[in-house]
C-alpha positions as CSV (number, residue, x, y, z in Angstrom):
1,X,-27.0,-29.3,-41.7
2,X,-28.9,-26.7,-44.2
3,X,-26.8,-24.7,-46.5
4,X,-28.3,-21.2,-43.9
5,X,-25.6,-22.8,-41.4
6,X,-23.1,-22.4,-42.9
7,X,-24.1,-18.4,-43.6
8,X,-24.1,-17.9,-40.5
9,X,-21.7,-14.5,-39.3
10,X,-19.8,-16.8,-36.7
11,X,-18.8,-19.2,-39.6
12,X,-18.2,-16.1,-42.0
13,X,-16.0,-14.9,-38.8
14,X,-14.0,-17.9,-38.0
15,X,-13.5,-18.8,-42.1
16,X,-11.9,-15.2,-42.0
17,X,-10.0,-16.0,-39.3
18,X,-8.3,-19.0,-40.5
19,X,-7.5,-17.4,-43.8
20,X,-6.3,-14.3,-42.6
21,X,-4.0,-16.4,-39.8
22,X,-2.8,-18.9,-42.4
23,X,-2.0,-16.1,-45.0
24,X,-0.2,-13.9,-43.0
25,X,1.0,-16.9,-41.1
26,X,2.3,-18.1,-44.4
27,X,3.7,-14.4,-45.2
28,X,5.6,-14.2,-42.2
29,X,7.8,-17.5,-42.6
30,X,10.6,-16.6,-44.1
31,X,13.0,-19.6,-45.1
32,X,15.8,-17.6,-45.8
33,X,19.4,-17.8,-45.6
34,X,19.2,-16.6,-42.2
35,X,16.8,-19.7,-41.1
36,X,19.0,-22.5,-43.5
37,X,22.2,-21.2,-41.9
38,X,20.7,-22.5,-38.5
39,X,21.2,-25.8,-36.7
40,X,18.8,-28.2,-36.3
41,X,17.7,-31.2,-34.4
42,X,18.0,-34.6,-36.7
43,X,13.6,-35.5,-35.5
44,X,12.3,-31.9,-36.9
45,X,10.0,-32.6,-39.6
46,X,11.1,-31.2,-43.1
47,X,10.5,-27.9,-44.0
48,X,7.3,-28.7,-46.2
49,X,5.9,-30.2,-43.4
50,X,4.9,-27.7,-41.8
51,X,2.7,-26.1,-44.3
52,X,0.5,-29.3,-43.6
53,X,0.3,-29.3,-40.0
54,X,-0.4,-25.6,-39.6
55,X,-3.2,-25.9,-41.9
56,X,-4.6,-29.0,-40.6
57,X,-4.8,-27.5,-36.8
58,X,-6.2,-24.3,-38.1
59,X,-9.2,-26.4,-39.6
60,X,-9.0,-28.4,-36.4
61,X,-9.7,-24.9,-34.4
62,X,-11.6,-23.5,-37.2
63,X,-14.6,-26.7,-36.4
64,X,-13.7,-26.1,-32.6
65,X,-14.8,-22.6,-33.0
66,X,-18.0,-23.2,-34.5
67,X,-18.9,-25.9,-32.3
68,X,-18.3,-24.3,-29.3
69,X,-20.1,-21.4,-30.5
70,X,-23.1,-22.6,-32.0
71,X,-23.2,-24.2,-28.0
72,X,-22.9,-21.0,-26.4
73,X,-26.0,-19.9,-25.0
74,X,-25.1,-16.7,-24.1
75,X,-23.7,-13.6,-26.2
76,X,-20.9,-13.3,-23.1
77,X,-19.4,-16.7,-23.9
78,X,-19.3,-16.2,-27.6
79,X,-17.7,-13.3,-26.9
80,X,-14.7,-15.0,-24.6
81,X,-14.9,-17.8,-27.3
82,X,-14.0,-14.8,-30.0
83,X,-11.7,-12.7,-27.8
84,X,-9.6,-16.6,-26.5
85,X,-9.6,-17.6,-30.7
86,X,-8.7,-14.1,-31.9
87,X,-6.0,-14.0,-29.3
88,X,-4.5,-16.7,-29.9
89,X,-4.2,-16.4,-33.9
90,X,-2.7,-13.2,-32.7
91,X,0.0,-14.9,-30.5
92,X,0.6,-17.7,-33.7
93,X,1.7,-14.4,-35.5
94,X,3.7,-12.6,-33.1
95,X,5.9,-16.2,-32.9
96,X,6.3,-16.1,-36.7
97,X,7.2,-12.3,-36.6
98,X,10.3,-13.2,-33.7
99,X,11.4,-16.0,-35.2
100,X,11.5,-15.6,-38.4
101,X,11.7,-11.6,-38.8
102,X,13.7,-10.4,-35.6
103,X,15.7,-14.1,-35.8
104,X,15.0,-14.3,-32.1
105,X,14.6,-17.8,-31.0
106,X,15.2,-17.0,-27.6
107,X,11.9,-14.3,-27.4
108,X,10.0,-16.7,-29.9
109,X,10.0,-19.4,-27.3
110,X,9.5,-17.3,-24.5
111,X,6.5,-15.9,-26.7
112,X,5.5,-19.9,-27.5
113,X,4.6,-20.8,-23.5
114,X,1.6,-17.8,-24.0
115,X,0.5,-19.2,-26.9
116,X,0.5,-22.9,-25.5
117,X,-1.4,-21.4,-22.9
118,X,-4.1,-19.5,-25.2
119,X,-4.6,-23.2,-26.9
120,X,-4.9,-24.3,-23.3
121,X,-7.5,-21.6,-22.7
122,X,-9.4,-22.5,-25.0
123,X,-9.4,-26.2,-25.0
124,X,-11.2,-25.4,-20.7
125,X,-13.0,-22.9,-21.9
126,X,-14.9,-24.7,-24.6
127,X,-15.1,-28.1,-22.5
128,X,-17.6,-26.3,-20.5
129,X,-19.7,-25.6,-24.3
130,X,-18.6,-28.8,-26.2
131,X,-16.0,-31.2,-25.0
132,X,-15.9,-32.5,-29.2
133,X,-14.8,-28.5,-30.1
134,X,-11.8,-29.5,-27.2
135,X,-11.1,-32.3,-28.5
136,X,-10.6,-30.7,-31.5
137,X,-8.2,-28.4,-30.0
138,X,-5.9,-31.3,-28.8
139,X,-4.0,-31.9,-32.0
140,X,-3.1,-27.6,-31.9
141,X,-1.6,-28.1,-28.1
142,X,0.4,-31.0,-29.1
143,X,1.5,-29.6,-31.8
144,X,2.7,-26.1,-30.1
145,X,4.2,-28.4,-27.6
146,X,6.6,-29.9,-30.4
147,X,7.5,-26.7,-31.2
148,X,8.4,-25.8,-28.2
149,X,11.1,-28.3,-27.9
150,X,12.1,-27.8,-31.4
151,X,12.1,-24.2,-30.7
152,X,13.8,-25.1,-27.4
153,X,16.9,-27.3,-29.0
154,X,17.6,-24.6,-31.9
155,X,18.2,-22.4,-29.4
156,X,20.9,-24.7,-27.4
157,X,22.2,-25.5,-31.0
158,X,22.6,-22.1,-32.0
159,X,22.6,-19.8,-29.2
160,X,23.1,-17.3,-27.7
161,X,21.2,-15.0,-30.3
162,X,21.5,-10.9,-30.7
């Protein structure tokens, strides 16, 4: 690739994207008293953990987003690839803000079954562009499924929550 691709406004748009999520992502986590003084299940990954998986599944959907762009051929499919990507960092967001702002487990995980379904949307939506910007997807999906569960057993650990 020429260095002209990679000044391209979609890649300018989706490298703004993933910052913006993974800073204010990062912003919103707050591992404070409130969050040590819960219960959790002995398999969740330690805290620092999670710093490295977030990051590595927004590059994943970072490449998935320029793939499945740069294979759109029309401007209404970039613009459901945009509006299903901007969407969903949106939803990634609103899960930190319950969780860790409001300390509601209970409306974070109801909040974490739309945004598995926004990685699902995606994942069908760009098979029909590039099955390898899906496939990049995969490792987000799994991972939001984890969290469900984890999400899932703090809240039978800890529950009911007010």
């Amino acid at each position: 690739m020429n260095s002209s691709f990679y000044r391209q406004p979609h890649i300018i748009a989706a490298g703004a994207w993933l910052l913006v999520v993974i800073m204010l992502g990062g912003l919103l986590t707050d591992l404070s008293p409130w969050y040590f003084s819960l219960k959790h299940p002995d398999w969740k990954p330690p805290d620092w953990a999670f710093g490295i998986i977030w990051t590595s599944i927004f590059l994943c959907a970072f490449f998935a987003w320029i793939l499945a762009w740069s294979k759109s051929s029309t401007k209404i499919q970039k613009k459901i690839l945009s509006i299903l990507f901007l969407s969903n960092g949106f939803l990634n967001l609103f899960w930190s803000v319950l969780y860790f702002k409001l300390h509601r487990p209970d409306w974070s995980l109801f909040e974490a079954l739309f945004l598995w379904a926004s990685v699902l949307g995606i994942i069908v939506y760009s098979w029909g562009l590039s099955r390898q910007a899906s496939l990049f997807m995969l490792p987000y999906i799994v991972w939001v499924s984890v969290a469900i569960l984890l999400n899932l057993e703090t809240i039978r650990l800890n529950g009911p929550f007010q």
